[in-house]
N, C-alpha and C positions, 0 to 999 in steps of 0.2 A: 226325488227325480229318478226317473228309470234308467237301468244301465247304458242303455243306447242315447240316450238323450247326454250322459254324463261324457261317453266317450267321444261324443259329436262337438263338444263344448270343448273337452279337456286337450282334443286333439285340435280347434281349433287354435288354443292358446298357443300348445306348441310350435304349430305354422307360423304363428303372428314372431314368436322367438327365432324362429330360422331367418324369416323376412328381417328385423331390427337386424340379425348381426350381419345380413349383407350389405343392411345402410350402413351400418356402423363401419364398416368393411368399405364402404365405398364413398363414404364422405369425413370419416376421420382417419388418422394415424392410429387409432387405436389396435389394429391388427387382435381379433378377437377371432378364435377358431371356433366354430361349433360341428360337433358330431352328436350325432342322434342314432340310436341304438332301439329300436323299439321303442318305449314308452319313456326315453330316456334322453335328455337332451346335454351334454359337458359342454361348458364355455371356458375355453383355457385362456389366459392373458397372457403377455411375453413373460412375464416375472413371475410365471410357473403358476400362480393360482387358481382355483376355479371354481364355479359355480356349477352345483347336477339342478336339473330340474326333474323330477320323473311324476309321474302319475302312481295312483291307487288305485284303482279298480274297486277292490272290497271294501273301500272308505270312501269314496269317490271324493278323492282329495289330491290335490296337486301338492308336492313337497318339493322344497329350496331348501338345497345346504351352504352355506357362503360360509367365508371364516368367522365370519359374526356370532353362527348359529345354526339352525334348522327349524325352519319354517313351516306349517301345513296351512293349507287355502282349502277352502270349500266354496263352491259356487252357491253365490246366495243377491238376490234382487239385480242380477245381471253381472255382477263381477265377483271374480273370485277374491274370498277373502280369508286374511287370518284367523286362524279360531282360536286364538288368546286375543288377539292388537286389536281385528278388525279393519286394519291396516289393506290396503289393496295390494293384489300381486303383482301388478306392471309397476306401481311407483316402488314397490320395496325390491323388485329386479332390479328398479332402473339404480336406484341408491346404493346396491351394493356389486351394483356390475361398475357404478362410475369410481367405488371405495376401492375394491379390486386393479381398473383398469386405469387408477391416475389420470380421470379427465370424467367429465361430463358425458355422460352413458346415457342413449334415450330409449326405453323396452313401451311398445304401449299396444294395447288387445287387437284394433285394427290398424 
C-alpha cells in the first residue's frame, strides 16, 4: 500500500475512535475521555486506565497498548488486522475498552 493511501485509512480509523467515544459519551455512563495528539489517540477511564492508540508511518501499522498488552494491526482485505491473532481492531478496541471501562464498550470502523 502507498504511504498516502496508508495515512488516508489509518487516519480514517482514528476519526471512527473520536466519533465511538462521543457515543459512548453520549449514551452511556461510561465517561471515557479521549485526546488526540497527532497520530496519537489516549482514552482515559474514571479508574485511571487507559488505552494509546497511535499510528506507524514506517510499518504502516496501527498500535494498541491496553493493560492486557500491545497490539499491532495492519490493514489487510479491508480491516485492520492483528499480525499475530488476526484478530480485528474495532472488536479488540471494543473488548478491551469495555475490560477497562466496567461496561459494554462499542468501537466500530464506520
Amino acid at each position: 500500500m502507498t504511504d498516502p493511501k496508508y495515512m488516508d485509512r489509518a487516519e480514517a480509523a482514528l476519526a471512527a475512535i473520536e466519533r465511538a467515544c462521543d457515543e459512548i459519551n453520549d449514551t452511556t455512563d461510561a465517561d471515557v475521555d479521549n485526546q488526540r495528539v497527532g497520530g496519537m489517540i489516549t482514552i482515559s477511564f474514571p479508574n485511571g486506565s487507559q488505552l494509546i492508540v497511535n499510528l506507524q508511518p514506517p510499518l504502516q501499522e496501527i498500535w494498541l497498548a491496553a493493560r492486557s498488552g500491545g497490539y499491532h494491526y495492519r490493514y489487510n482485505e479491508g480491516a485492520w488486522v492483528d499480525t499475530k491473532t488476526g484478530e480485528e481492531f474495532f472488536s479488540n478496541l471494543s473488548r478491551e475498552a469495555s475490560a477497562q471501562g466496567g461496561q459494554p464498550l462499542q468501537f466500530r470502523a464506520a
